[in-house]
C-alpha positions, 0 to 999 in steps of 0.5 A: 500500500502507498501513502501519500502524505499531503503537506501544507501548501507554503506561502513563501511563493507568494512572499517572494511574488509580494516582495518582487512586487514591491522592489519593481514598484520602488525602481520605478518610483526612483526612475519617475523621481528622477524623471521629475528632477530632470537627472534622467533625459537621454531622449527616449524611454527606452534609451533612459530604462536602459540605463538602468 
């Protein structure tokens, strides 16, 4: 006979999402800060995200 054993299902899968969330949100809200200063300006968006 076979015993399966079920296991708590872990919520650190959504921690990380969570947590990546959160750092993608910060690197934007630097880059639009930045934006606003006039520190950032290579003429296109994706010119000025590659920087990063």
């Amino acid at each position: 006979m076979t015993t399966i054993e079920l296991q708590k299902p872990s919520s650190l899968g959504h921690v990380q999402a969570s947590l990546a969330v959160t750092l993608v949100h910060r690197v934007f809200e630097n880059i639009s800060k930045q934006y606003r200063l006039g520190l950032v300006s290579t003429g296109t968006l994706s010119h000025d995200l590659n920087r990063f």
